[in-house]
TIVO-2410 file (N, C-alpha, C; in nm, 3 decimals):
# residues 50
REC num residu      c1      c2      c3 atome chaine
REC   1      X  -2.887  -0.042  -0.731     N      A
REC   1      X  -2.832   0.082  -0.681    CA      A
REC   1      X  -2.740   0.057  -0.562     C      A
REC   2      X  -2.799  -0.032  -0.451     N      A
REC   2      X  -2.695  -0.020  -0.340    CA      A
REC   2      X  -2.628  -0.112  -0.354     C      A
REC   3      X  -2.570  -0.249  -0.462     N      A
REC   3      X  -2.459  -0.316  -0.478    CA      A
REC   3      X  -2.351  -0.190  -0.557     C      A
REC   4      X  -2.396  -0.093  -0.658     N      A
REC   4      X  -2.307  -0.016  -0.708    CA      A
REC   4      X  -2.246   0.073  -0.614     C      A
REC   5      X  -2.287   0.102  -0.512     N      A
REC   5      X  -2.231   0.189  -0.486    CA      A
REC   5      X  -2.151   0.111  -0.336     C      A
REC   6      X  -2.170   0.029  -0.332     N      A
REC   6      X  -2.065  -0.079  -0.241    CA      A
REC   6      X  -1.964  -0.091  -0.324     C      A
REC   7      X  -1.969  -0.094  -0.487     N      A
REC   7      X  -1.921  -0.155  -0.528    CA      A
REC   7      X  -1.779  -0.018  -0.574     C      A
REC   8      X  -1.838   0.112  -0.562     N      A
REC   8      X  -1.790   0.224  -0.541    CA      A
REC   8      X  -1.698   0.275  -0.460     C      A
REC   9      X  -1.770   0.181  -0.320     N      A
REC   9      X  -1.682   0.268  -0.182    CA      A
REC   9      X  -1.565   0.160  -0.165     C      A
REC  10      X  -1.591   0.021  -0.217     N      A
REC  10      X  -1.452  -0.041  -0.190    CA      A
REC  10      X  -1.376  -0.012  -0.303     C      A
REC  11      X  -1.378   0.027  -0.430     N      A
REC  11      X  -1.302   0.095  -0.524    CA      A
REC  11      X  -1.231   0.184  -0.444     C      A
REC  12      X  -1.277   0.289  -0.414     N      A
REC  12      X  -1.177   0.392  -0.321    CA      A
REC  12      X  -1.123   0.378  -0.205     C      A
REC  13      X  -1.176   0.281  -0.124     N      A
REC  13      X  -1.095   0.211  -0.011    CA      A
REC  13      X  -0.914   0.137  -0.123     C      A
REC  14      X  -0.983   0.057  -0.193     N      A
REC  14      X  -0.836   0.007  -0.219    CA      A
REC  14      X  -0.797   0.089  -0.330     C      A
REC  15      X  -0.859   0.190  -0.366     N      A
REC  15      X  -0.752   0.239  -0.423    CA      A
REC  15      X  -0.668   0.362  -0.332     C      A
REC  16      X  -0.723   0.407  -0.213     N      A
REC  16      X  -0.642   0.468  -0.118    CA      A
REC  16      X  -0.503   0.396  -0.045     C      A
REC  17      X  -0.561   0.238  -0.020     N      A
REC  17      X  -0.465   0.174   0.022    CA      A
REC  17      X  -0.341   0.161  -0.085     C      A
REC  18      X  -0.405   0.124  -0.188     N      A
REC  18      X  -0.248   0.177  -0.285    CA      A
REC  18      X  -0.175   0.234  -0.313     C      A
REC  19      X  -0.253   0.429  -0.303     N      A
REC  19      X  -0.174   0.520  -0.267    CA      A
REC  19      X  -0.089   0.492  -0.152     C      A
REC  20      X  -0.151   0.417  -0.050     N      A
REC  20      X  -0.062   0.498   0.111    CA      A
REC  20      X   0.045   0.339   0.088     C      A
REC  21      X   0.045   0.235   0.013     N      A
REC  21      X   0.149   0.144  -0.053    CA      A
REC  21      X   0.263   0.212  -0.153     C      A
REC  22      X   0.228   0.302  -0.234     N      A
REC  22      X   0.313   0.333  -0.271    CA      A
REC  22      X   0.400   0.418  -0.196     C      A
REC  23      X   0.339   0.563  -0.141     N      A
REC  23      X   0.399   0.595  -0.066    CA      A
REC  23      X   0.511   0.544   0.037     C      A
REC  24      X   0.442   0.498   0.100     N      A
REC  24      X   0.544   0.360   0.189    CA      A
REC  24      X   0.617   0.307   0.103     C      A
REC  25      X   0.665   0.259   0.011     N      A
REC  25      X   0.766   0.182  -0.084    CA      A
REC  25      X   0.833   0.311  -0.129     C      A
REC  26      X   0.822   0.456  -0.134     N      A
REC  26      X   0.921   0.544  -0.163    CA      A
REC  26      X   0.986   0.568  -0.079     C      A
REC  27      X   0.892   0.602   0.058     N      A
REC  27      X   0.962   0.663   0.182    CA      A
REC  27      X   1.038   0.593   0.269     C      A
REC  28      X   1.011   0.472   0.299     N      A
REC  28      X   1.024   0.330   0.380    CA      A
REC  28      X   1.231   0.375   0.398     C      A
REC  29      X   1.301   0.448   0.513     N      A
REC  29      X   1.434   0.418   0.530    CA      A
REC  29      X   1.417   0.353   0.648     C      A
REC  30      X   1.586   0.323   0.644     N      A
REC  30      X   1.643   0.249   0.809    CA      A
REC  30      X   1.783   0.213   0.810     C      A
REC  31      X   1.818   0.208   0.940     N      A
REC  31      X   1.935   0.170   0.931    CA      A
REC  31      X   1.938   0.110   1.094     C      A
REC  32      X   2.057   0.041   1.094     N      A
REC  32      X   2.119   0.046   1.221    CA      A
REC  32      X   2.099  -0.145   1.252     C      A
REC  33      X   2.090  -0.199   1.356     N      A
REC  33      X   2.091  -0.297   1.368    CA      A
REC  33      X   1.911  -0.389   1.313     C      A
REC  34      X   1.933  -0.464   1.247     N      A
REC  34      X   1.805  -0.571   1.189    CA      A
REC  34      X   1.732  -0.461   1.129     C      A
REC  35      X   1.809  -0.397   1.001     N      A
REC  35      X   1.722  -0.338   0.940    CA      A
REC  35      X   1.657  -0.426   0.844     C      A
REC  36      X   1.523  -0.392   0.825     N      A
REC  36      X   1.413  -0.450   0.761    CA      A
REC  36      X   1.364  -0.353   0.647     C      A
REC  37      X   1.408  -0.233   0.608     N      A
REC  37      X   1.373  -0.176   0.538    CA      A
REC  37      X   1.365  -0.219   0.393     C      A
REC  38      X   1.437  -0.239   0.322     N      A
REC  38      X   1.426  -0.352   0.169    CA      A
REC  38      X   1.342  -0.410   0.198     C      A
REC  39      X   1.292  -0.496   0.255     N      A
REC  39      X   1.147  -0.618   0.280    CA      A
REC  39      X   1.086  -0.530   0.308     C      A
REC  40      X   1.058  -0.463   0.346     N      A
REC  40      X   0.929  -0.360   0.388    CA      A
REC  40      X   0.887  -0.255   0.274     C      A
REC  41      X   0.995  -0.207   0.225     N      A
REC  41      X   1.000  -0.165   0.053    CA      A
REC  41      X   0.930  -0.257  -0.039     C      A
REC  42      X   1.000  -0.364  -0.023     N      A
REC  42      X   0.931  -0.445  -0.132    CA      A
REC  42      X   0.825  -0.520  -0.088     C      A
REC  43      X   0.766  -0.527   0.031     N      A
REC  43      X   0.589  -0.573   0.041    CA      A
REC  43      X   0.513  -0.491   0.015     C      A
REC  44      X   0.558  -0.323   0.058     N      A
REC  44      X   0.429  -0.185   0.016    CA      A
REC  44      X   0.471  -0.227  -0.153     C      A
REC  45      X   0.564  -0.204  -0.187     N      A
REC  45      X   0.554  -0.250  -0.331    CA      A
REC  45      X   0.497  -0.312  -0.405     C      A
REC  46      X   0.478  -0.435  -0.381     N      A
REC  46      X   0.406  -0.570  -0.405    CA      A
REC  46      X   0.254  -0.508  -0.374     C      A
REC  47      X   0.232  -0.493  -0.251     N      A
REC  47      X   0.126  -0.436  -0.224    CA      A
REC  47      X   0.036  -0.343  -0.334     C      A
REC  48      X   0.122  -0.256  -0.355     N      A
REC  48      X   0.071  -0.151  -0.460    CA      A
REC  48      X   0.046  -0.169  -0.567     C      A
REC  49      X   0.136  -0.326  -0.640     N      A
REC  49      X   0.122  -0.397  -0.741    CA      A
REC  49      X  -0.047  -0.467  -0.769     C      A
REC  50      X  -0.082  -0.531  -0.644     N      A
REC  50      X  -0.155  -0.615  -0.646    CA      A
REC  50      X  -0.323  -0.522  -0.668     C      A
***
């Protein structure tokens, strides 16, 4: 019983973190000098992949 439901609460831990990865890979702008936005796009990306 209490490995399942460990096994429960980190299910919804990473699957929250994926939501708030994708999110971030839609929203993620920038501009102006040393923008980093594309790399930062594409790690929540990756992220969300994984």
């Amino acid at each position: 019983m209490k490995r399942n439901s460990v096994l429960r609460a980190a299910s919804a831990v990473l699957a929250l973190l994926a939501l708030l990865a994708i999110l971030c890979a839609v929203t993620v702008t920038g501009g102006g000098f040393l923008d980093l936005s594309n790399m930062v796009r594409m790690a929540c990306a990756g992220a969300a992949v994984v």
